[in-house]
Backbone as numpy.savetxt, mean C-alpha at the origin, in Angstrom:
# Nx Ny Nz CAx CAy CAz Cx Cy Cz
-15.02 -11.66 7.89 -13.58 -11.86 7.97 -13.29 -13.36 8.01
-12.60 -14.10 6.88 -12.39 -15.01 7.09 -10.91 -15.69 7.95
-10.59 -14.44 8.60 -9.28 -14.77 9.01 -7.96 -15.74 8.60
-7.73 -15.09 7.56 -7.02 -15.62 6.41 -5.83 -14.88 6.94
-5.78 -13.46 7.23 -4.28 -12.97 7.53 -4.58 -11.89 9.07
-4.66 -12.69 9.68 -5.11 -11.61 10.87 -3.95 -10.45 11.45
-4.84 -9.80 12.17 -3.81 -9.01 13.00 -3.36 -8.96 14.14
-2.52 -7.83 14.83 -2.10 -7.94 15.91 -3.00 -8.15 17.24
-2.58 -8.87 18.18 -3.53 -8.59 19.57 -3.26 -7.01 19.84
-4.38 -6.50 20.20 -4.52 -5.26 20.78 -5.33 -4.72 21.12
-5.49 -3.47 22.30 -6.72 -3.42 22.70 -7.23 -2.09 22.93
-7.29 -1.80 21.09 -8.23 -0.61 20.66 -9.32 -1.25 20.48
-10.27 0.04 20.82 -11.89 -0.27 20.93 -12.68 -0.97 19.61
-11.83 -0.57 18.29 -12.16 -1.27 17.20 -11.45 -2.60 17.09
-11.28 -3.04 17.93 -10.33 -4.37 17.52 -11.62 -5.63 17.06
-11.29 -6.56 16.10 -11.92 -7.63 15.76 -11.62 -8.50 16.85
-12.59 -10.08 17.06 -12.21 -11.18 17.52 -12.56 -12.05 16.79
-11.58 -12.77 16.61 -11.39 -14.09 15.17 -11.93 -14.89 15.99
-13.15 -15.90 15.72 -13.40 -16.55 16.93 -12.48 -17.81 16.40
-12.50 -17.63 14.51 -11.78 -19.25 14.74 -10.27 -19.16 14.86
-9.36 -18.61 15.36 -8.15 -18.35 15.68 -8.42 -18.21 17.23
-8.65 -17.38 17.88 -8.54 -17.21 19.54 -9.58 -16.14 19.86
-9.88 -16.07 21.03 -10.35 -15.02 21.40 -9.72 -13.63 22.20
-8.75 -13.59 20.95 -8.01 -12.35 21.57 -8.47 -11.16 20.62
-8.24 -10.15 21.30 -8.85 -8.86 20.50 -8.04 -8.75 19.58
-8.30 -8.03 18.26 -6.81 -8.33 17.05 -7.43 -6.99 16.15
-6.79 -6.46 15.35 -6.36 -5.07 14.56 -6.78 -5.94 13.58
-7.85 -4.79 12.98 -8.84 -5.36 11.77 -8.02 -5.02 10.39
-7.01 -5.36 9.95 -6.03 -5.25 8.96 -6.44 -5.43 7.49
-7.47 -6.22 7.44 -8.43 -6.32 6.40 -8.98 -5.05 6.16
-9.55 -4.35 7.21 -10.32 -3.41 6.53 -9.21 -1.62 6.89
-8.60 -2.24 7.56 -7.23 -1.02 7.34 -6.84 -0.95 5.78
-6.74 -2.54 5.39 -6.07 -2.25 3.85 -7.28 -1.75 2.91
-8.36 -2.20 2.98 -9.54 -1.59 2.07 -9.98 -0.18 2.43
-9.82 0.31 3.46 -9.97 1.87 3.44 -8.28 2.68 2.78
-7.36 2.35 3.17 -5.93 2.76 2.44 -6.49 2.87 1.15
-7.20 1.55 0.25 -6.77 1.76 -1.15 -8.08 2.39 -1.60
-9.13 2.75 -0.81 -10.44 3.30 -1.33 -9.44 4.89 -1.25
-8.45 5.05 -0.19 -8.07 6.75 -0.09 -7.14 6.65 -1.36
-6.37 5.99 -2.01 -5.77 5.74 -2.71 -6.05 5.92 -4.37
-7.49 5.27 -4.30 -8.13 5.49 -5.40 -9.13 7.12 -6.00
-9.29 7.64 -4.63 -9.76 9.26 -4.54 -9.01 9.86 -5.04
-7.59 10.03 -4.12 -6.34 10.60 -4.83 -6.14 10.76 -5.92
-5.75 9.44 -6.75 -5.29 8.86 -8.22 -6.71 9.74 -8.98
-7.47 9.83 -8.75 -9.01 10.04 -9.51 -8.61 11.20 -9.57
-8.95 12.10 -8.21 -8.55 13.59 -8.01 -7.58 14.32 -8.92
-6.43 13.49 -8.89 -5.37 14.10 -9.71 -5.78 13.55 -11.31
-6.48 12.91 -11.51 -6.75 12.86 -12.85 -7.54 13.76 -13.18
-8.21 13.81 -12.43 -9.74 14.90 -12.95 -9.61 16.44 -13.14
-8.44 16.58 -12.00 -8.30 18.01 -11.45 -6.84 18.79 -12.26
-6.05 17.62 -12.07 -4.33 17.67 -12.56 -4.17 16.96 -13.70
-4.98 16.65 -14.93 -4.92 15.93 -15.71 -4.00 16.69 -17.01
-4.16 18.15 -17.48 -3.23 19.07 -18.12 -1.80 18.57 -17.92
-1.44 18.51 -16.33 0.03 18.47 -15.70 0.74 17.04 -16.65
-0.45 16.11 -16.79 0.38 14.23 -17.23 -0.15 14.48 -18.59
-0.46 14.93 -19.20 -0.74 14.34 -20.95 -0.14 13.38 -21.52
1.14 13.59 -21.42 2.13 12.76 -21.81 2.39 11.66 -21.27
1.88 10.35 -22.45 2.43 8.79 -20.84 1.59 8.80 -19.93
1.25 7.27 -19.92 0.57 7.04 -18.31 1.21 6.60 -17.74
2.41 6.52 -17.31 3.29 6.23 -16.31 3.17 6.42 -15.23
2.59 7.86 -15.19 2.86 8.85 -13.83 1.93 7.91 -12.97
0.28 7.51 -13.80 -0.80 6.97 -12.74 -0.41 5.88 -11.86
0.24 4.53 -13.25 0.80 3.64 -12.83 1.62 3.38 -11.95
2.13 4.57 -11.88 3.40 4.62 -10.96 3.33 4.68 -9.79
2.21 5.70 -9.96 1.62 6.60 -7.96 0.99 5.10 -7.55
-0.27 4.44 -8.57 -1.16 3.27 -7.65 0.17 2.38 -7.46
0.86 2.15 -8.40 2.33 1.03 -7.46 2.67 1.69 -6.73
3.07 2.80 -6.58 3.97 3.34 -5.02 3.29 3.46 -3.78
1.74 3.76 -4.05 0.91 4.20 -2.86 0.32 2.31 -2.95
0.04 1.72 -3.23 -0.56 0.52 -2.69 0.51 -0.52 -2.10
1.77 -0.43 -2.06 2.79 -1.13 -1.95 3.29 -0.20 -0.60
3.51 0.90 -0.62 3.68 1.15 0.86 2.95 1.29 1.57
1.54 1.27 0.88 0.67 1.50 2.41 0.93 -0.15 2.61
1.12 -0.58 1.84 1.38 -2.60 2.53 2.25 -2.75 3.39
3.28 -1.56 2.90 4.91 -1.69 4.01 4.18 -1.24 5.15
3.77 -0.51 5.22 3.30 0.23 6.62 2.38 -0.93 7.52
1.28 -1.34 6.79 0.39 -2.11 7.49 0.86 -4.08 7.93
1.77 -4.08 7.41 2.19 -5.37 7.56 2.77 -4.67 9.40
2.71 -3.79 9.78 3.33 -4.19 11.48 2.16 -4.15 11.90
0.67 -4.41 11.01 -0.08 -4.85 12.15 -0.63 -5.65 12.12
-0.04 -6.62 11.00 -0.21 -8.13 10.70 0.76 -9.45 11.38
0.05 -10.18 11.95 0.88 -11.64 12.33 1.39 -11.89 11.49
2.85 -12.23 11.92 3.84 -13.14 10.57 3.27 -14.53 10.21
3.24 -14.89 9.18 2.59 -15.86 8.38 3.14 -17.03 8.89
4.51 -17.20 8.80 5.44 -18.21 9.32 6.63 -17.90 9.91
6.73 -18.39 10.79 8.26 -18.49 12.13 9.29 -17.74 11.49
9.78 -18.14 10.53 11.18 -17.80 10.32 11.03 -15.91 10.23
9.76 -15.11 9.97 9.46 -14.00 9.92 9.88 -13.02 11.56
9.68 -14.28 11.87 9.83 -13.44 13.52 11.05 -12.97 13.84
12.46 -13.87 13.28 13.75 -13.22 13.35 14.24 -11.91 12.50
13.30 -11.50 11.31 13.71 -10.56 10.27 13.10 -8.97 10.38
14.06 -8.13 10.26 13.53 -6.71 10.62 12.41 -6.72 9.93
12.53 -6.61 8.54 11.40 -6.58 7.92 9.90 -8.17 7.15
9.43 -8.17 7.58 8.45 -9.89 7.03 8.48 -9.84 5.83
7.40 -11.04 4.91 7.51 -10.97 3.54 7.46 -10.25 3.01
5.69 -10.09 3.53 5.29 -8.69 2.75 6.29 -7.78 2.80
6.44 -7.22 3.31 7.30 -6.18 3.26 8.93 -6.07 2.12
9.06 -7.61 2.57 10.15 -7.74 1.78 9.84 -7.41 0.39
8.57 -7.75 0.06 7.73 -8.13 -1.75 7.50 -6.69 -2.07
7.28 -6.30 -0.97 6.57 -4.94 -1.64 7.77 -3.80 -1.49
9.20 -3.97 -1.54 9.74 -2.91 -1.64 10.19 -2.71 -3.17
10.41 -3.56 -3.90 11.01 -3.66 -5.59 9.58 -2.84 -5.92
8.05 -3.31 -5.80 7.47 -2.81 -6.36 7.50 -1.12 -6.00
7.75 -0.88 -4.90 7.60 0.75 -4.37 9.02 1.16 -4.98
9.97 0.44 -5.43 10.94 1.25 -6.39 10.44 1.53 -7.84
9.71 0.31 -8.29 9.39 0.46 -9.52 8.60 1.66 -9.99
7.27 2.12 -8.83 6.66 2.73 -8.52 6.95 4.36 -8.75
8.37 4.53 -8.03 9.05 5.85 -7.87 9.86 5.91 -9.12
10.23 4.80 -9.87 11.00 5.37 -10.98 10.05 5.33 -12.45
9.07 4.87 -12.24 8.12 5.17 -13.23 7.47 6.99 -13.34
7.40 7.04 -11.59 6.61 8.62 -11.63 8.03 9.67 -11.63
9.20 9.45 -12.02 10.18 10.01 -11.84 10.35 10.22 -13.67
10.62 8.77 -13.88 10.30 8.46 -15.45 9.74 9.72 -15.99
8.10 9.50 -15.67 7.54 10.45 -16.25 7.56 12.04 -16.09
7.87 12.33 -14.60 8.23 13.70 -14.76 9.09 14.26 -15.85
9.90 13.31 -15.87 11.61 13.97 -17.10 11.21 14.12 -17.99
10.22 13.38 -18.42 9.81 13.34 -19.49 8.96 14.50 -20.15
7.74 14.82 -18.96 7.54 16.02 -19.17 7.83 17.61 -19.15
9.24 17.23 -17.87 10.10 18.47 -18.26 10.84 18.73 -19.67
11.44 17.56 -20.07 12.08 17.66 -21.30 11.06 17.92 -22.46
10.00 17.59 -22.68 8.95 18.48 -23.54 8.61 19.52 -23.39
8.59 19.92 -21.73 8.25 21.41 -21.78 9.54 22.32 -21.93
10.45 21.85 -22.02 11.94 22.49 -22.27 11.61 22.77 -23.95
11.10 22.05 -24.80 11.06 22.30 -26.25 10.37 23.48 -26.82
């Protein structure tokens, strides 16, 4: 861990200690986000392998799910990340969070996109 974006003090039994930041116990957020997108990537696979008949049409749908699912699991995990800089501390939501909501729209109207799309072919 190079403690590049650490996490919260807290004191679950898995907590990291950054030695070069403090020695406070802190939420291993690094590897919160690399297990999210390893479950992320099962999923996306799963439904390709298993549900692949359902999308023929357009890859939208894939594109869409890895933008929607990697962008909110970011919304989610940024409350257990330190704000980067001060001015974060007054705002409901931090950067991240802020960055990653356009993409989690883009996300939903791509896999929305593509549903219509495949209803309106299967309407033919």
């Amino acid at each position: 861990m190079n403690s590049e974006i650490i996490g919260r003090p807290t004191d679950l039994p898995w907590a990291f200690i950054f030695t070069q930041v403090d020695d406070l116990p802190r939420h291993p957020s690094q590897l919160y986000e690399s297990l999210c997108y390893f479950i992320i990537f099962l999923i996306a696979y799963s439904i390709y392998k298993y549900k692949r008949h359902l999308f023929k049409i357009g890859s939208y749908f894939y594109f869409g799910l890895s933008i929607f699912a990697i962008f909110f699991v970011r919304l989610l995990l940024e409350y257990t990340k330190e704000n980067q800089k001060g001015f974060e501390d007054s705002l409901f939501f931090n950067m991240g969070q802020l960055l990653s909501i356009p993409f989690i729209l883009i996300g939903i109207i791509l896999i929305v996109r593509n549903v219509m799309i495949i209803r309106k072919k299967g309407n033919k």
